[in-house]
C-alpha positions as protocol buffer text, in pm:
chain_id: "A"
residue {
  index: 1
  type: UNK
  ca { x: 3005 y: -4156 z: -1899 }
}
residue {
  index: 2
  type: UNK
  ca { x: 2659 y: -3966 z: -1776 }
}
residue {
  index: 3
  type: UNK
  ca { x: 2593 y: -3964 z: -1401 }
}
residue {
  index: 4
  type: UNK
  ca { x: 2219 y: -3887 z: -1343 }
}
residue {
  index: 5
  type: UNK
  ca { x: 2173 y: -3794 z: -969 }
}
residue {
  index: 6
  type: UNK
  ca { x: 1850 y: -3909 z: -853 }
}
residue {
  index: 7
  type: UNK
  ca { x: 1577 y: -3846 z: -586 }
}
residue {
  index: 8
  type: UNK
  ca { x: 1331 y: -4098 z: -430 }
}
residue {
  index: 9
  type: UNK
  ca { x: 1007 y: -4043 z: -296 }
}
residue {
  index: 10
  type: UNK
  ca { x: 951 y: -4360 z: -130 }
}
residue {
  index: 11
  type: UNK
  ca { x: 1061 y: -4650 z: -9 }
}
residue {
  index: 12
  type: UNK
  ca { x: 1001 y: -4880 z: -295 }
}
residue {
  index: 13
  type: UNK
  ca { x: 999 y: -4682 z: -654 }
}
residue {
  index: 14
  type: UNK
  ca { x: 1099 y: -4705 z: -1019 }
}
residue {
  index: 15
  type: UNK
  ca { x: 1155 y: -4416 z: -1152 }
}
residue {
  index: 16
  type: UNK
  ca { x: 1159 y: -4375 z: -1548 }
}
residue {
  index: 17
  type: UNK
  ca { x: 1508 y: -4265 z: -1681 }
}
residue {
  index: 18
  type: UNK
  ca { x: 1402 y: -4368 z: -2045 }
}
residue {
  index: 19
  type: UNK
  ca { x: 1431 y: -4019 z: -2211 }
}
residue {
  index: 20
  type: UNK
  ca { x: 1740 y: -3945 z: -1978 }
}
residue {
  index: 21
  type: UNK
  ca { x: 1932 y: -4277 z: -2168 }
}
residue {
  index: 22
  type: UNK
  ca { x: 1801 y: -4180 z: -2459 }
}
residue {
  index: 23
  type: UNK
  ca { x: 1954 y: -3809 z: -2451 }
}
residue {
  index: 24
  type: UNK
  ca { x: 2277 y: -3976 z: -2347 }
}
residue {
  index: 25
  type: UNK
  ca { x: 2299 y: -4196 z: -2623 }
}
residue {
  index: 26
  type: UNK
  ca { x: 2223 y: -3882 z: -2878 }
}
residue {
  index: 27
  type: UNK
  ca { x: 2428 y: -3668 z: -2722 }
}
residue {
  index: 28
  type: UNK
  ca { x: 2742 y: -3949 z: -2780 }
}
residue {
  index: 29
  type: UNK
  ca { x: 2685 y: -3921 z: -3154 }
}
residue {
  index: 30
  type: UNK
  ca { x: 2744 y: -4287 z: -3138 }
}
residue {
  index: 31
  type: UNK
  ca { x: 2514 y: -4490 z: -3453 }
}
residue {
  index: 32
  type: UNK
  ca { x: 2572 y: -4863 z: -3366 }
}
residue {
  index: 33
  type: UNK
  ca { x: 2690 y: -4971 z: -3003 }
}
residue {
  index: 34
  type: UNK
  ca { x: 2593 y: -5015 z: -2647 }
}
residue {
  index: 35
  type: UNK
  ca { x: 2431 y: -4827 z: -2386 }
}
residue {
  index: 36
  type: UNK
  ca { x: 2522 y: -4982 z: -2031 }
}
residue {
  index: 37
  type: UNK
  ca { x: 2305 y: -4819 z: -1706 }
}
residue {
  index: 38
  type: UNK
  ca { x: 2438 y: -4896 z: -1453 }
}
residue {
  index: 39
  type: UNK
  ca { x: 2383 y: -4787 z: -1059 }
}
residue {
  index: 40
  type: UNK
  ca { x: 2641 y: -4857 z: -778 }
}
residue {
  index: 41
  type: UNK
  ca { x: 2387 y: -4876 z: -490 }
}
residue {
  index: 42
  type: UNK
  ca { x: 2346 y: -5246 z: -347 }
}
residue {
  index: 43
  type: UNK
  ca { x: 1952 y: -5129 z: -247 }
}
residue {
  index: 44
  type: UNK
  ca { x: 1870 y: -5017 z: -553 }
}
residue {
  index: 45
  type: UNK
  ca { x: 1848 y: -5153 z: -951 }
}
residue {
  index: 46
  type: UNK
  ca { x: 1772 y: -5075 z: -1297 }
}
residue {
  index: 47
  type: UNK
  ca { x: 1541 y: -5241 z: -1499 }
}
residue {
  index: 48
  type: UNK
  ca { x: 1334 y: -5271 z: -1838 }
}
residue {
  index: 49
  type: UNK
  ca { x: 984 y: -5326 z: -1813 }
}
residue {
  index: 50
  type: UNK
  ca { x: 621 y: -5149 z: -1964 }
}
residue {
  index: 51
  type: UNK
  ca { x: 602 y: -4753 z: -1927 }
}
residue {
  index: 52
  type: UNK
  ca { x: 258 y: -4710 z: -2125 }
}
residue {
  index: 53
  type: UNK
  ca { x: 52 y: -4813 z: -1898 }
}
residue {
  index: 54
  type: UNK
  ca { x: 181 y: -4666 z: -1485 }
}
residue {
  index: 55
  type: UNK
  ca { x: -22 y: -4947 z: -1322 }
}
residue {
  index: 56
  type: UNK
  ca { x: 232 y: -5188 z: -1413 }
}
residue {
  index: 57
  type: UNK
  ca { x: 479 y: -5013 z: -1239 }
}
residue {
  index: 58
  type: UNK
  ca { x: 298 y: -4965 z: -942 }
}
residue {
  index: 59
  type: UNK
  ca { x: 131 y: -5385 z: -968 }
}
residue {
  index: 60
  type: UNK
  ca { x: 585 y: -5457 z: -967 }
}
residue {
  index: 61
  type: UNK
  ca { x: 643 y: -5264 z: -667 }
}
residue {
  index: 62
  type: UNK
  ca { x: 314 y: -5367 z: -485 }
}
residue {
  index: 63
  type: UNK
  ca { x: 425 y: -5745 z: -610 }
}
residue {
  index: 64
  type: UNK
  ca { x: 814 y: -5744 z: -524 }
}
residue {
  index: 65
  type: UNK
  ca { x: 714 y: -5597 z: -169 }
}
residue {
  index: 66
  type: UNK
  ca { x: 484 y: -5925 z: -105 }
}
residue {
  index: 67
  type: UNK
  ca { x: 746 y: -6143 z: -235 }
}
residue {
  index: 68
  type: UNK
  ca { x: 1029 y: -5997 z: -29 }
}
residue {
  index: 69
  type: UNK
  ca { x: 846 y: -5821 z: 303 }
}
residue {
  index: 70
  type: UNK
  ca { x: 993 y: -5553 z: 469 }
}
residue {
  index: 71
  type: UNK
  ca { x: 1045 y: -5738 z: 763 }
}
residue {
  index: 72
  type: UNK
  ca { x: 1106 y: -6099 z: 729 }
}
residue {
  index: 73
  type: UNK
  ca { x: 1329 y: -6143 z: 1063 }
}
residue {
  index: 74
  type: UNK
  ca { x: 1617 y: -6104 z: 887 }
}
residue {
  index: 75
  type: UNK
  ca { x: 1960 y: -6062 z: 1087 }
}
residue {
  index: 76
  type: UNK
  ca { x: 2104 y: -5725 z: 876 }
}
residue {
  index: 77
  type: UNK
  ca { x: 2177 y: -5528 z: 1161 }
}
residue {
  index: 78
  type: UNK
  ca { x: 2092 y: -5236 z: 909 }
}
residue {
  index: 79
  type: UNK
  ca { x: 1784 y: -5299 z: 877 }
}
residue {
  index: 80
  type: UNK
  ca { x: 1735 y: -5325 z: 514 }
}
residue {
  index: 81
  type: UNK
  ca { x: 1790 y: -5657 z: 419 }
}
residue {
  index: 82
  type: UNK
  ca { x: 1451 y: -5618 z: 217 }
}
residue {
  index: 83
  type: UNK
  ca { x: 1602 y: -5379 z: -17 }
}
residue {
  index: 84
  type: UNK
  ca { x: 1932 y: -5600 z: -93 }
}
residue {
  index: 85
  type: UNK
  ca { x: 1717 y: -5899 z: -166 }
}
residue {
  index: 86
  type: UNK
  ca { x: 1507 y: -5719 z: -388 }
}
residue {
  index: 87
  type: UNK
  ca { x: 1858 y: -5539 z: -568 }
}
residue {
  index: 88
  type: UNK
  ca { x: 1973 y: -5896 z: -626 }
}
residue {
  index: 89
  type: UNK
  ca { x: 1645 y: -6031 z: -791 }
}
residue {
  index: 90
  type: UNK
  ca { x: 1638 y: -5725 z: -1035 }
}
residue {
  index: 91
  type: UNK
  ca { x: 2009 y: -5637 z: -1119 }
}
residue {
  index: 92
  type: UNK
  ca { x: 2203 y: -5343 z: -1100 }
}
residue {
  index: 93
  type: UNK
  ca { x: 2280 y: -5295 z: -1440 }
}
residue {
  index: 94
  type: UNK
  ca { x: 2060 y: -5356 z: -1818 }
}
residue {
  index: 95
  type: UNK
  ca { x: 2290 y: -5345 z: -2164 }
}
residue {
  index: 96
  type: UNK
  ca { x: 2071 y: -5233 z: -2442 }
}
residue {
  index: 97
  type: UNK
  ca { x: 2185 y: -5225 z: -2844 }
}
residue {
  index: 98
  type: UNK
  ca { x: 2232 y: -4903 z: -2968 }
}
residue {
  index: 99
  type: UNK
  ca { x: 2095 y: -4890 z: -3365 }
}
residue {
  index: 100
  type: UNK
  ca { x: 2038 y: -4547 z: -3542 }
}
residue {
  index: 101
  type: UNK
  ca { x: 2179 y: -4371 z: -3274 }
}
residue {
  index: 102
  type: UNK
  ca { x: 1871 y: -4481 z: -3043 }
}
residue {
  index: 103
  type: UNK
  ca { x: 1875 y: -4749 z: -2768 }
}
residue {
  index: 104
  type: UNK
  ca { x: 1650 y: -5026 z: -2913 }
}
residue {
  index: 105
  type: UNK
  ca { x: 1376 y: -5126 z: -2669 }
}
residue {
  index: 106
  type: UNK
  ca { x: 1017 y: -5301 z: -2759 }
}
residue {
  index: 107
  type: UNK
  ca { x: 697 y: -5020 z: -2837 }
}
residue {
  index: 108
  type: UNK
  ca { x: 604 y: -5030 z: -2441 }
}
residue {
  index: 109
  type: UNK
  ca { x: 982 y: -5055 z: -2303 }
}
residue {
  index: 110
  type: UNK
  ca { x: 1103 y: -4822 z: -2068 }
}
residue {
  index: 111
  type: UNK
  ca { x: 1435 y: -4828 z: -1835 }
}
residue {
  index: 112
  type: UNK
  ca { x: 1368 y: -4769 z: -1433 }
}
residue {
  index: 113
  type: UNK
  ca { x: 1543 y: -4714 z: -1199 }
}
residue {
  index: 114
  type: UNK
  ca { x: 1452 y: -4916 z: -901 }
}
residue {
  index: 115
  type: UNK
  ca { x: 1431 y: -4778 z: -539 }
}
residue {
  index: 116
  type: UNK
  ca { x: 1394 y: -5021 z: -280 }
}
residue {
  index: 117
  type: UNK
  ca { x: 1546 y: -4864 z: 56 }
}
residue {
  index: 118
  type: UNK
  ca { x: 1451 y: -4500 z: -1 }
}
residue {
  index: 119
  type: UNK
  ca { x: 1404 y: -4172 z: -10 }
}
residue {
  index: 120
  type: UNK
  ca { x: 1758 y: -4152 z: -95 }
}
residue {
  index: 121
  type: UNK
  ca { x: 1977 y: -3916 z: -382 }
}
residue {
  index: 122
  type: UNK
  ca { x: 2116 y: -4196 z: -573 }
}
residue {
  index: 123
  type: UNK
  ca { x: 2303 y: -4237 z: -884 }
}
residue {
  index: 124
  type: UNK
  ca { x: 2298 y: -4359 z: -1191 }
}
residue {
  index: 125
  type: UNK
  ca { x: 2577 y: -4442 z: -1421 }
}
residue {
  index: 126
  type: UNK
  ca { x: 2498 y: -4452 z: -1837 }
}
residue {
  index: 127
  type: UNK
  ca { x: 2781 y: -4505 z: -2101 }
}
residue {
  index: 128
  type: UNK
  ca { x: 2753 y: -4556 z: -2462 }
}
residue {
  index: 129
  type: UNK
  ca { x: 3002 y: -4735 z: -2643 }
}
residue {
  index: 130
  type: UNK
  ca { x: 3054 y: -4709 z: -2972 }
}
residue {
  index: 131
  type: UNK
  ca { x: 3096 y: -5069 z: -3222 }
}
C-alpha cells in the first residue's frame, strides 16, 4: 500500500491525485488487477470525474456547497456537519480496473481527492492488487 499525505488549501477542494495512482500502479508491476484509493477521513472523499477542463472542478465544488450549505443549523457540536454530509454523498473510496499495467479511466477521467472541511494534511490510501 501507498500513503500519499496531502495538503488543502481550502475549505472545499479536489485535488487531482491522477498521476500519483497512476505511478502507484506502475511502480506495483502489477498487468491486470485493481487499484483501490481509499482515504480514512469522514470529511473528506475521493472521486472520478473530468480533469481536462478545471471549471468542472471548480462548477462541483461551487454546486455541492449550494446543495449542502455550510451552515444549515445542524446540531454537530463540531461544527462541520457540512463536510460529513458532503463525504457521504461522494464516497470515501473509487475501485478502478487495472489493464496494461494502467488504471483504466475514460479520455477526460481523473481521480480527486475531495476536501470538504479543510485546510487539513490528510491522507490517502492506494493499493493495487494483482488478478
Amino acid at each position: 500500500m501507498i500513503t500519499l499525505e496531502l495538503r488543502s488549501r481550502q475549505p472545499v477542494e479536489m485535488i487531482d491525485v491522477t498521476t500519483q495512482v497512476r505511478d502507484a500502479v506502475r511502480k506495483s508491476g502489477i498487468r491486470s488487477g485493481l487499484v483501490l484509493v481509499f482515504t480514512p477521513h469522514t470529511t473528506a472523499a475521493v472521486t472520478i470525474n473530468e480533469n481536462a477542463d478545471p471549471d468542472v472542478v471548480a462548477d462541483l465544488c461551487m454546486e455541492i456547497n449550494k446543495i449542502v450549505p455550510l451552515d444549515d443549523h445542524y446540531r454537530h457540536a463540531e461544527g462541520n456537519s457540512a463536510a460529513h454530509l458532503k463525504s457521504s454523498l461522494f464516497g470515501a473510496s473509487e475501485t478502478l480496473i487495472v489493464e496494461e499495467g494502467a488504471p483504466v479511466l475514460g479520455t477526460w477521467q481523473g481521480v480527486y481527492f475531495c476536501e470538504f472541511d479543510g485546510p487539513r494534511s490528510r491522507r490517502l490510501h492506494i493499493q493495487v492488487i494483482g488478478a
